[in-house]
N, C-alpha and C positions, 0 to 999 in steps of 0.2 A: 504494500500500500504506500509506503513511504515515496517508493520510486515514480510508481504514479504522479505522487501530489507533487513530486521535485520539477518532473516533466511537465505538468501543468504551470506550476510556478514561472518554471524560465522556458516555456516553450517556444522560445526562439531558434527556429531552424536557423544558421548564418551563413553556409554554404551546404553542397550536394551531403557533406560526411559530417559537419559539425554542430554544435548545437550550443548558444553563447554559453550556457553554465557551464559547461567544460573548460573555461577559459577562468572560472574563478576564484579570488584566493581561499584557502583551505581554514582560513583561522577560524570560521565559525563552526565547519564540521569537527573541527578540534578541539571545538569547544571553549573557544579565546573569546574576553566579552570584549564590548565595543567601550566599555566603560574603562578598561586596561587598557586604551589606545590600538585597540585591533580592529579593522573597517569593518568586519562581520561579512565578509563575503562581496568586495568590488570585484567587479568583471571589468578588465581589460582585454581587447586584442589586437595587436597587432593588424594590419591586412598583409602585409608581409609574409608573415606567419602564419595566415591562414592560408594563403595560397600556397604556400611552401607544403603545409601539413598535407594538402590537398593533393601534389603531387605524390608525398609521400604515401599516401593510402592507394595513390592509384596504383604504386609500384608495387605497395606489401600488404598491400588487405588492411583488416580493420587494423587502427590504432586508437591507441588508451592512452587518453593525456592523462601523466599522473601529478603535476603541477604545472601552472601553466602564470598566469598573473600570481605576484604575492605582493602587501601590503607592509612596507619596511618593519612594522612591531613584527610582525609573522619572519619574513624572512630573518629578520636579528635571534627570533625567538627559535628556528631552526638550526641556526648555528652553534646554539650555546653549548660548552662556554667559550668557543672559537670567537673570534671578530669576524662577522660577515662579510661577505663580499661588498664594496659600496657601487661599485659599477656593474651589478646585475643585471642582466636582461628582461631579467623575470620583473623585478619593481618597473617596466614600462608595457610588460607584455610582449615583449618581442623575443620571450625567450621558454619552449617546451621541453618538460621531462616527461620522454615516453614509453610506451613497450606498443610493437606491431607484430601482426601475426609472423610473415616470414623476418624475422630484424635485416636492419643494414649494419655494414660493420667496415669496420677501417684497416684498408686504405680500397676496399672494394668499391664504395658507395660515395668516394670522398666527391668525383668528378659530378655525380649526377645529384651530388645536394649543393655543391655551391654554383654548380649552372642552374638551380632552381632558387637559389639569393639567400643559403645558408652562409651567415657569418661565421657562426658561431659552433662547434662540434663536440661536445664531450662523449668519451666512450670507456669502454677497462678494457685493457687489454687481456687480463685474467678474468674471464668470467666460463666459467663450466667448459658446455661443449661449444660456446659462443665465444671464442676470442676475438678481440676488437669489435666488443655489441656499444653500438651509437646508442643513447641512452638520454643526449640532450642534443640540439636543434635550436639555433635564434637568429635573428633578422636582425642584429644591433651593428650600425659601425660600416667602413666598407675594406677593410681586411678582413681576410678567414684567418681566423684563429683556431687551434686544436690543443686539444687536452686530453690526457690519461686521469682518469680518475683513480687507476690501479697505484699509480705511483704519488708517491708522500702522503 
């Protein structure tokens, strides 16, 4: 039932595969109040990054945004007790953590995400039977940047 009422709430279809609530930040399903300084659930998206995501789903099937906009309390609040990142993608929306059905992975997939206006690319090179699984995707900036999450 809950998923219903979600889907009614934000049933905003915003392209052919996405739906704006997927694009919102987490602090409320996590239970963070607004009264702490957490938005309660703003939606940003990029169009950058929808259309990026968009080719990506044409490429590997469904994808599952697992974070996608966050609200700087939120993002500070996932890094603790680290110091966050302050040039984040994610605080403008231009930046997605995801899993798709077949993954892309590095250095296979690098050519056909940033001719589709990927800046941004984090992957682990150690992950299971997934070495170099792409895991992050953003529109920020106009250099590509890449990153291991596996290392430090």
């Amino acid at each position: 039932m809950d998923r219903f009422v979600k889907a009614v709430k934000h049933g905003y279809q915003i392209s052919e595969h996405f739906w704006l609530y997927e694009g919102e930040c987490q602090c409320a399903d996590k239970g963070l109040s607004i009264h702490e300084g957490f938005c309660g659930g703003a939606v940003i998206w990029d169009l950058k990054l929808l259309l990026l995501l968009e080719r990506i789903r044409e490429r590997c099937g469904r994808v599952v945004i697992e974070s996608l906009y966050r609200c700087w309390k939120y993002h500070e609040h996932i890094y603790l007790p680290k110091k966050p990142t302050e040039a984040s993608a994610h605080l403008t929306g231009e930046a997605a953590d995801f899993r798709s059905l077949a993954p892309l992975v590095m250095p296979d997939d690098e050519d056909f995400l940033v001719t589709n206006g990927c800046r941004g690319i984090g992957y682990h090179s150690k992950h299971g039977q997934v070495p170099g699984l792409i895991t992050h995707v953003d529109t920020k900036g106009d250099k590509v940047r890449k990153w291991d999450y596996s290392v430090g």
